[in-house]
Each structure stands twice: as C-alpha cells, then as structure tokens.
C-alpha positions as CSV (number, residue, x, y, z in Angstrom):
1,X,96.0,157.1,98.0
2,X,97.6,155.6,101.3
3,X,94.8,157.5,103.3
4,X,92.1,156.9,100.6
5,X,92.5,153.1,101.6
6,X,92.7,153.8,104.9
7,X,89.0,155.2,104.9
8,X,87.9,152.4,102.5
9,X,89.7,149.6,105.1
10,X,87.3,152.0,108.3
11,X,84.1,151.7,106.1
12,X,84.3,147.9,105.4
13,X,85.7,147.3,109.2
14,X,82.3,149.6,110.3
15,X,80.4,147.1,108.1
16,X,81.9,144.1,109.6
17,X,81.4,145.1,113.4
18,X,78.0,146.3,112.6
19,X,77.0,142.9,111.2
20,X,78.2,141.0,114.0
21,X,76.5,143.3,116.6
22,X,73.3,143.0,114.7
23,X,74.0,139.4,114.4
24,X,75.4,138.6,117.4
25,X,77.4,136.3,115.7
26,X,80.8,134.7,117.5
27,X,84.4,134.7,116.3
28,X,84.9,132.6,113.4
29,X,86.3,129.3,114.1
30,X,90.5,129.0,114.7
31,X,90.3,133.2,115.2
32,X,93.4,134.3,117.5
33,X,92.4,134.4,121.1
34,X,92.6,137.7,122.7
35,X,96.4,139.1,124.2
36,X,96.9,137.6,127.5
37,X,94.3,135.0,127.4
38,X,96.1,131.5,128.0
39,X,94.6,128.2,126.4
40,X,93.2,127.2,129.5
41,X,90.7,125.0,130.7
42,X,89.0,125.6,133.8
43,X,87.7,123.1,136.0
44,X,85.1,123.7,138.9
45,X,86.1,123.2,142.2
46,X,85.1,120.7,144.6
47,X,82.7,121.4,147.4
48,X,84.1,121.1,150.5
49,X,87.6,120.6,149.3
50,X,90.9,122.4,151.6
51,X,93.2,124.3,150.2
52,X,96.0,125.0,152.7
53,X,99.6,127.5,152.4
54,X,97.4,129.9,150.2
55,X,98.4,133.4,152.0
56,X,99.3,136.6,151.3
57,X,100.7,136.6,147.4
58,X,99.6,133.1,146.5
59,X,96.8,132.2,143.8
60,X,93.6,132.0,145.4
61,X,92.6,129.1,143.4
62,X,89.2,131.2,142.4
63,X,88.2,131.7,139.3
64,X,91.7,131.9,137.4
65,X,91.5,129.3,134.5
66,X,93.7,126.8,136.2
67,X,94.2,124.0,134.0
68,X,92.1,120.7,135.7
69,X,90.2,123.1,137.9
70,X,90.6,126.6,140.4
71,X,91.5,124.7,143.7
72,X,94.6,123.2,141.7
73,X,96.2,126.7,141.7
74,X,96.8,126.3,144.9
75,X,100.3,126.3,146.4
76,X,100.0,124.4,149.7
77,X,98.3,120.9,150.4
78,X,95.2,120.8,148.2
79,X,93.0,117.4,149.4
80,X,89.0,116.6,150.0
81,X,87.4,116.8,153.1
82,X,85.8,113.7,154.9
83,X,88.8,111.9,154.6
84,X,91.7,112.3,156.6
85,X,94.6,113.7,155.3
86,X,97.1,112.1,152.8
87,X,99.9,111.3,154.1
88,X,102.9,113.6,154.7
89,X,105.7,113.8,152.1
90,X,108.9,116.2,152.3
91,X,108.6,116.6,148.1
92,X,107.6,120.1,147.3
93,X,105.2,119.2,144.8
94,X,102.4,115.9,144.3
95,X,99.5,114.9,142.5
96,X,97.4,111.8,143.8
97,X,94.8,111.1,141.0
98,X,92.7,108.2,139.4
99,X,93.8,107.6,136.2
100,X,90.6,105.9,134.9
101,X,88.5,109.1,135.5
102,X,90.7,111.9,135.5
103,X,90.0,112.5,139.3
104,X,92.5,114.4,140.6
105,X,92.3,113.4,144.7
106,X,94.6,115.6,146.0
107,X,97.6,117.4,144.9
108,X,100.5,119.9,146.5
109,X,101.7,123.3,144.4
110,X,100.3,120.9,141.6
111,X,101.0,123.2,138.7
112,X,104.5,124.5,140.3
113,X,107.8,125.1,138.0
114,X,110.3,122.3,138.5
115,X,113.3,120.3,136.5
116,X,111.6,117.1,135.7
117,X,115.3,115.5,135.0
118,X,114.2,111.7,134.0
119,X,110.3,111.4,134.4
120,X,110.5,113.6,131.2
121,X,111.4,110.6,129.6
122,X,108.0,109.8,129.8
123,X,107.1,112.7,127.4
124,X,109.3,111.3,124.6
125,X,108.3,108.2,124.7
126,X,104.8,109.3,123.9
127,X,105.9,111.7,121.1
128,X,107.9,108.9,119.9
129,X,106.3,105.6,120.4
130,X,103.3,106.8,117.6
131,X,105.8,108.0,115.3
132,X,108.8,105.0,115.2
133,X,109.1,101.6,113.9
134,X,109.7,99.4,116.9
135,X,111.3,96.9,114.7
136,X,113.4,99.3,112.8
137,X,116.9,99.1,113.2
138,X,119.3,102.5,114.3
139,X,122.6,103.4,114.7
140,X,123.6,105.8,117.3
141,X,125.9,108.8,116.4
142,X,129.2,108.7,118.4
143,X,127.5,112.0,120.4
144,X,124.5,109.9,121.1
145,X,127.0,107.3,122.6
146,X,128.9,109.2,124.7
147,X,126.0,111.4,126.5
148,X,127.0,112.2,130.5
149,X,125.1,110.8,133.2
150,X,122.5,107.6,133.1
151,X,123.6,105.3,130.4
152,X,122.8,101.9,128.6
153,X,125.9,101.7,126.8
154,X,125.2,102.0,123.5
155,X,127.6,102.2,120.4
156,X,127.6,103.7,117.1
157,X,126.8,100.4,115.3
158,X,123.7,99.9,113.6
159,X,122.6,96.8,116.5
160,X,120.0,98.3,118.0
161,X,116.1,98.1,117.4
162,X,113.8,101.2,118.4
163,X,112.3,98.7,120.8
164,X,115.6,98.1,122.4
165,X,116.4,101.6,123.3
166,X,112.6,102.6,124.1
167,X,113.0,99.8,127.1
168,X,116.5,101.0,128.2
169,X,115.1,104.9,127.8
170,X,112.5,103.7,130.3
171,X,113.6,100.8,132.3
172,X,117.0,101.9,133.0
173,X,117.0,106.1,132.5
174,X,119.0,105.4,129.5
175,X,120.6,109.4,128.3
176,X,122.4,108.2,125.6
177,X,119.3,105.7,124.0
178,X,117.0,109.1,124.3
179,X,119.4,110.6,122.0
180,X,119.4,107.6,120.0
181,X,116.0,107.8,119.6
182,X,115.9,111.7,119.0
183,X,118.4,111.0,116.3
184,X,115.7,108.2,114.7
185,X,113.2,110.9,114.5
186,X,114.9,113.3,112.6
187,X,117.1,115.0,114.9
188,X,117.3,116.2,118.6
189,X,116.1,120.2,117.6
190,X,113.0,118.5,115.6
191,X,112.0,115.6,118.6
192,X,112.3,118.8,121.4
193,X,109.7,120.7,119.0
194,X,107.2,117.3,118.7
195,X,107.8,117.0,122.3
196,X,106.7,120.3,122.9
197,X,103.8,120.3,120.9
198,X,102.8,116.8,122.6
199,X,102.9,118.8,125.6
200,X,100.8,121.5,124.2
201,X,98.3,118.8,122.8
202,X,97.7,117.5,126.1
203,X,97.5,120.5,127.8
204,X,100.3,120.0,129.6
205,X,101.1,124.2,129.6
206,X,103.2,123.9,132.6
207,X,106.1,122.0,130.4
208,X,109.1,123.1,128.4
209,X,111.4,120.3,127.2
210,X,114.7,121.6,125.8
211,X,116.3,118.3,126.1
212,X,115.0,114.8,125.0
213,X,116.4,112.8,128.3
214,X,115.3,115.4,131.1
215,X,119.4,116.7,131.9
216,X,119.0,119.9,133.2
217,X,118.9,122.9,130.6
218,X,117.7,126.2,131.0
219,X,114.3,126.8,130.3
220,X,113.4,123.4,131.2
221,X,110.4,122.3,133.1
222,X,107.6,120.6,134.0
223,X,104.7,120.1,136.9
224,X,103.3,117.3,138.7
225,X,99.9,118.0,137.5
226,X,101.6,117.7,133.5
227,X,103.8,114.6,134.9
228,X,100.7,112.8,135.3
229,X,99.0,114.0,132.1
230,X,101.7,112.4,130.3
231,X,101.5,109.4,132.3
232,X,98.4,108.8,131.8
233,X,98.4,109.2,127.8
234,X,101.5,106.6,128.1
235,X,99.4,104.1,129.9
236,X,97.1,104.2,127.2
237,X,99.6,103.4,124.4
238,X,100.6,99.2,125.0
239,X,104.2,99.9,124.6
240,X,104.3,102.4,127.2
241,X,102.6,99.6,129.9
242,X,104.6,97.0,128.7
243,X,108.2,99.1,129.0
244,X,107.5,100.7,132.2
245,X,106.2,97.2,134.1
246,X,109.4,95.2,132.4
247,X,111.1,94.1,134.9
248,X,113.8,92.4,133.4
249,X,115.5,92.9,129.8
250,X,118.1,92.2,127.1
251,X,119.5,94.6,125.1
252,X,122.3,94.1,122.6
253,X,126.0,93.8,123.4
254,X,128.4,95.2,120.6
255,X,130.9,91.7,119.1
256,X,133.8,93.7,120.6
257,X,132.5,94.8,124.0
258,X,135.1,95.7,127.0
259,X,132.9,93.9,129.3
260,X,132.7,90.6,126.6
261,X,136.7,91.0,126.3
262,X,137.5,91.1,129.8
263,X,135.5,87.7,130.0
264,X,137.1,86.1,127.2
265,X,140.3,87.1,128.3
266,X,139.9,85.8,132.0
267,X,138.2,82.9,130.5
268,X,141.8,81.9,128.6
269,X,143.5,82.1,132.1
270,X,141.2,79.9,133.8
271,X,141.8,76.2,132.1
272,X,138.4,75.3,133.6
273,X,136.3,77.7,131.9
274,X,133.5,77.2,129.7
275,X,134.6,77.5,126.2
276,X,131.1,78.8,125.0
277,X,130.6,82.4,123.3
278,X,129.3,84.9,125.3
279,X,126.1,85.9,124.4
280,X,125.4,89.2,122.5
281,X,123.1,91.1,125.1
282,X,123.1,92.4,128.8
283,X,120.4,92.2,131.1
284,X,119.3,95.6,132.5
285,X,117.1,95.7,135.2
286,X,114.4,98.5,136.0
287,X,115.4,101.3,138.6
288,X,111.5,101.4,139.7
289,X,112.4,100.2,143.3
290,X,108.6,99.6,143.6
291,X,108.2,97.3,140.6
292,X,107.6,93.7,142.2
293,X,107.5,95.2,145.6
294,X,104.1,97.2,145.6
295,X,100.6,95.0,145.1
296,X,99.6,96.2,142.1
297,X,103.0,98.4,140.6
298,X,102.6,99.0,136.6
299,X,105.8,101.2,137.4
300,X,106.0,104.7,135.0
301,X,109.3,106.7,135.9
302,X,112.1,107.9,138.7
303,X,114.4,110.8,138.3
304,X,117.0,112.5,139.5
305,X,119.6,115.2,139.8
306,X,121.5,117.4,142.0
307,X,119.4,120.5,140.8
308,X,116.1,118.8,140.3
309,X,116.4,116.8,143.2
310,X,114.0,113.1,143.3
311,X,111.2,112.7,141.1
312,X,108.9,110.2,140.4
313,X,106.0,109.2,138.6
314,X,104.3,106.2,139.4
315,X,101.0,104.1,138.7
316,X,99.4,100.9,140.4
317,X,96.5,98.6,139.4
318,X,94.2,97.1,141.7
319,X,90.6,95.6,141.6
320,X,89.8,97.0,138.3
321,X,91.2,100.8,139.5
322,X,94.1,102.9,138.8
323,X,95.8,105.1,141.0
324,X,98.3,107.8,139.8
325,X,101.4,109.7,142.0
326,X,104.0,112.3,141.0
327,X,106.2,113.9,143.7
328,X,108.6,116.5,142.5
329,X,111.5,117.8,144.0
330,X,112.0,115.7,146.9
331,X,115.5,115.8,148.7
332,X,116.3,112.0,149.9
333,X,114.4,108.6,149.5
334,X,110.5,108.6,148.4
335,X,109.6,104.8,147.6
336,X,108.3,104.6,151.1
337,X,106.0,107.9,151.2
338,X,105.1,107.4,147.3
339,X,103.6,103.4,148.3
340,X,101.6,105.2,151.7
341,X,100.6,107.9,148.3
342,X,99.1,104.9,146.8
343,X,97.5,103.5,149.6
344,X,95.4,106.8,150.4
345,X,94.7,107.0,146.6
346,X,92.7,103.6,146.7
347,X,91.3,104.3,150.2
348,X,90.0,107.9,148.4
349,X,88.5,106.8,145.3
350,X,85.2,106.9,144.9
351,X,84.7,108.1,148.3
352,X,85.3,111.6,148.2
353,X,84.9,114.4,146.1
354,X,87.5,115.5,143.5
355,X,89.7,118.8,144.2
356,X,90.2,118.8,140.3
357,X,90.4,117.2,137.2
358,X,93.1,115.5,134.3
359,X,92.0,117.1,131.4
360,X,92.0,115.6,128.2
361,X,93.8,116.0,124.9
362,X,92.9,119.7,123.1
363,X,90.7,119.3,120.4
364,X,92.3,119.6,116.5
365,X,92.2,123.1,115.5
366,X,89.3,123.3,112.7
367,X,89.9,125.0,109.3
368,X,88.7,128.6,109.9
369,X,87.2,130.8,106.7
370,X,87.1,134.1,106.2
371,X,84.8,136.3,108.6
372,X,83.9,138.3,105.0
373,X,83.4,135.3,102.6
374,X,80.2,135.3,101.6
375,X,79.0,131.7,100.7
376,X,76.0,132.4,97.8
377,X,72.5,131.3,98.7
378,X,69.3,131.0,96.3
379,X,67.1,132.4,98.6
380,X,68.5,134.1,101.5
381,X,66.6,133.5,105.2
382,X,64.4,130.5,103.0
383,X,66.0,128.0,105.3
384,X,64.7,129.8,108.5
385,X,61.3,130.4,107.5
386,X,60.7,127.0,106.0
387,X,61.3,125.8,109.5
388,X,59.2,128.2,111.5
389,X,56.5,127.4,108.7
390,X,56.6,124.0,109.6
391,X,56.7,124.6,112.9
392,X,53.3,126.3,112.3
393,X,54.9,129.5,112.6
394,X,54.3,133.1,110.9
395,X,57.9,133.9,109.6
396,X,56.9,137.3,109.0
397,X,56.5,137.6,113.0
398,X,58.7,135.7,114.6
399,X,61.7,137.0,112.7
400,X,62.1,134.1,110.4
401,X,64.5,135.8,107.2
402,X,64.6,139.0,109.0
403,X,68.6,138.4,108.8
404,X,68.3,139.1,105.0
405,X,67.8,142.8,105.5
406,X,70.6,143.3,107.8
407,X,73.0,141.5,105.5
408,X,71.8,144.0,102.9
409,X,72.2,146.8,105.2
410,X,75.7,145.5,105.8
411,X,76.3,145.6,102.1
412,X,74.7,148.8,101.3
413,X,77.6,150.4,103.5
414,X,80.1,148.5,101.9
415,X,78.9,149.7,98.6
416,X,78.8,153.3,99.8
417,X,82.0,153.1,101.0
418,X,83.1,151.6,97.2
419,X,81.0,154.3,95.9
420,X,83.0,157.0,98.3
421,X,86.4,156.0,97.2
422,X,85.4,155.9,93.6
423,X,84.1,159.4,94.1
424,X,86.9,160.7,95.8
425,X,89.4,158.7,92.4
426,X,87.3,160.7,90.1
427,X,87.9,163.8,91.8
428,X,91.6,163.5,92.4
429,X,94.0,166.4,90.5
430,X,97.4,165.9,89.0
431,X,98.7,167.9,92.2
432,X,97.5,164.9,94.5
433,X,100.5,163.0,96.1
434,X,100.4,159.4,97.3
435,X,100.6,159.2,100.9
C-alpha cells in the first residue's frame, strides 16, 4: 500500500510541476525560501564609490545579497568619491548615514560580528516602548535589583513607573532597570525572543541578543550597520527622542534609602541642618558626553566592556537634516572622533553618492494557500477573454482562455493517476503485504 501511495504522491507531484511549467506560475505566497538562501535585501552599489582592505579572502562586495547594498560587504573603509575622506577613527567598525533617507555615506567592516554591550539597549527599548504602559507601575525582583555592572539602583518595591526605568535604561546604562523592564514584559527568555524578532523585522540579520542590557553572553552580537537600523526606528518612536536627548532626570528613591539614611543621620549631628524631608528621587544624569556639547546632539547610546570594548551610537539634528554614527569596538576615548564623524556626515549629504542603503522594516508575511486548492470558477478563462474582447481582441488568437485546457490537462493526469491506484486496489490478492 506504502508504495501504491508513493506512485499516487509522483503522479499528483508530475501534475503539479507540469502546471507550473506550462503556467509559468511563481511560488505561492509565504512558500519556504530555498536552503541556503538568507532573507536578504540587496542594495546597488554606488558609482564611483571606494572600497578599501578588500584582499585576498574578503567579500568582494559584488553581487552577494548584502543587506543595504554589495559595497557594504566590504571589510575595510567603504566611503564616496569626490569627497575627501572621513576622518580617521581607531574603532574597528562605523557607519556614517543620514537617517532621513536611509543614505548610508560611508561605513567600515559595516556588517562585522561584534559585542554591542550597552547600545543594545537601544533594541529593547524599541521592542518595549510599543508594548508597555509608560504609566504603569512595576516592581523589580530582588535578581533584577542586584544585576552586576551599570546600575540605577533600583529595589524590589513596587515605586517605579515603566517611564522611570525606560530613562535610567537609556540615560544612565541602567542593567538592573533593563531587567526590570524584561520582567514587565513577561519575563527575560520571552523579551530576548521579541527582541530578536524586532531584530529580524528590521532586517537587522547581523544581531543576536541573548541578554536584555547588552552584558556579554555567548552568542551575542550585533553590527554597526544593525546599530543604526535600530537607531533609527527608535528615533521614530517620541519616547525614544525624548529618553535619549534627556539630559537631566528624577527617578525614585526607596523611604529607607542608605544614601537618604546617611543624610538624615548626619543631619541629627549637625544642629544647623535643615529639618526638611529628603525628597524621594535622585537625579541621574546622561553618560552621552556629547549631549549639550555637540550643535545639534539628540544623543542615542554609549557602551562599554572589557570584551566589547567602546561603542556608541549617536544622532545629531541640524538645518532640517539628520546625521547617524556607530563606531564599534573602539579601544580608548571616541567623543572626539565620533563629533569629526558628524561633521563629515553633514558636509557629505546630499553631495555625494551613497555607498549603500538603511533598509526598511520587512514586510508582514501574507497568508499563503495551498499551491493545489482549486478556487471554483463559473466559466473558466471568461475573465481573460472578456478583456481581450474589449480590448478589441480575438481571444481565440491571442491566447485569451487557452489556460483552461492546460488546467484540464493537469487534471486529466491527476485523474489517471486516481484511476491507476484504483486499478492497481482492484487487482490486489490476499497474498499482498503492506509495505
């Protein structure tokens, strides 16, 4: 019976392929992509652009797929020509792009493999701004509070809005208010996989989040070219522009705070001191050195550890015009090289011509049907030739309905394929064994 259905499952797949190559018709919509074919888009690569440090086992950055465009394969210094050069950085990795059209103006090892540490912040907060309450109140679990490296502060009492720990997530690197906020959305393992499917969404292919506040974890990364496709989806949500460009912030202090304690106490010892409460907030200041200091500075994100190294994402606003830079993996101060990163980025805009492009959200997957339903028509090919008769058309010669004959030849080898099996039922003896 086993090989009986085999032949019937080769007569209906001989149907199917010979209908499509009669038809020419393509996959159905939401069909699996062939193996090894990533879900890339390709850009087109700039005339007269440079590509330098491509040698011997590089990418070419021709024709490969490259996410935002070929040149952005590229390993070494990617920029446009008639303009001089951008400025020299010691970060292994940079993109310089215009975030109002998606231009990307020049870029180094763009979609490189590096820890992100902090500036994947920036990923949660656009997974999580869309999905959370600003307003809605959260208390931290005593693992959220006690998270190593970059902290607010927080406690495990129910004082904190989302609001609050979105700001110190962003303003001030916050570790432990990431997990806070991982917690509010249902749990760290569920936020990594909306984070990672944010990432996928925006075509950021190049990132892997396995934690929510950018420590170190294996398996982690990110590129500059994603860095600044997150960006710029964050600078198109409000709360995103106004966290990132606050420059100054309160954020609630717990009634039986060390810090509040140590004041009180010295305040008893001191016959002069002000008798007054102490108020039930800190002020937390952004780390964005460039905030304030840079014409222009909306801010985004800095991070850093000793694996990872300095990264930074950062946007500025001038004349109407937005100008995007990541660096990645840079081993001392950047502020200085990021601001000459801006500079070029203005003096480029509009002047040159792109070495690639910021690609825009993947479209929603549409429902796909069956490639064998059959949806049941009056008068098959009617549709066709009422055109070409209107037209003014003979539908008998220009092919008008001839698709109606091929569907029936389709189906007359279905049915003889039926009409085979049944055949072959009929003549099977009590001696026959399923196989």
């Amino acid at each position: 019976m086993g090989t009986n259905l085999r032949a019937l499952a080769a007569y209906v797949t001989a149907a199917g392929v010979l209908t499509t190559a009669l038809f020419g018709a393509p996959p159905a919509a939401g069909a699996p992509a062939a193996p090894g074919l990533a879900p890339r888009e390709t850009g087109t690569a700039a005339a007269g652009a440079t590509v330098a440090g491509i040698g011997k086992g590089n990418r070419t950055g021709k024709g490969n797929g490259t996410v935002g465009g070929d040149l952005l394969a590229g390993h070494g210094i990617i920029r446009p020509a008639g303009i001089k050069p951008p400025p020299k950085t010691e970060a292994s990795a940079y993109v310089v792009a215009d975030a109002d059209t998606g231009a990307v103006l020049a870029a180094k090892d763009p979609h490189g493999h590096y820890l992100p540490a902090s500036t994947l912040k920036t990923l949660t907060a656009v997974t999580l701004i869309p999905k959370l309450d600003k307003n809605r109140k959260v208390k931290p679990s005593e693992e959220a509070s006690n998270v190593e490296g970059s902290a607010v502060g927080i406690v495990p009492e129910p004082i904190y809005k989302v609001d609050d720990l979105m700001r110190a997530l962003l303003m001030v690197s916050g570790n432990d208010a990431a997990v806070a906020l991982a917690e509010a959305n249902g749990g760290v393992k569920k936020t990594l996989a909306d984070m990672n499917k944010e990432a996928h969404k925006l075509q950021a292919y190049d990132t892997v989040a396995k934690t929510p506040n950018g420590l170190d974890a294996p398996g982690q990364r990110s590129s500059a070219y994603d860095l600044a496709l997150i960006a710029r989806a964050g600078l198109a949500l409000p709360d995103f522009r106004e966290y990132i460009s606050t420059k100054v912030a309160k954020f609630p202090a717990p009634k039986d705070d060390p810090k509040k304690k140590k004041k009180k106490k010295k305040r008893d010892d001191d016959s002069e001191a002000s008798e007054s409460p102490a108020p039930a907030y800190y002020e937390m200041a952004n780390h964005n050195r460039l905030l304030g200091r840079y014409k222009g500075m909306l801010g985004v994100k800095n991070g850093w550890t000793s694996k990872a190294l300095g990264s930074f994402v950062g946007a500025a606003r001038r004349d109407g015009h937005t100008i995007l830079v990541v660096i990645m993996h840079h081993p001392g101060g950047f502020w200085e090289e990021v601001a000459k990163l801006l500079d070029w980025g203005f003096a480029a805009r509009g002047k040159v011509a792109p070495v690639g492009q910021l690609v825009g959200p993947a479209p929603d997957p549409k429902p796909s049907s069956s490639p064998l339903s059959v949806r049941p028509s009056p008068t098959p090919g009617a549709a066709d030739a009422g055109a070409a008769k209107a037209r003014g058309e003979d539908p008998a010669s220009n092919g008008a309905g001839a698709t109606t004959p091929l569907l029936i030849g389709g189906g007359v080898l279905v049915f003889l394929a039926l009409g085979a099996y049944g055949l072959r039922r009929r003549r099977r003896t009590p001696g026959d064994a399923d196989g």
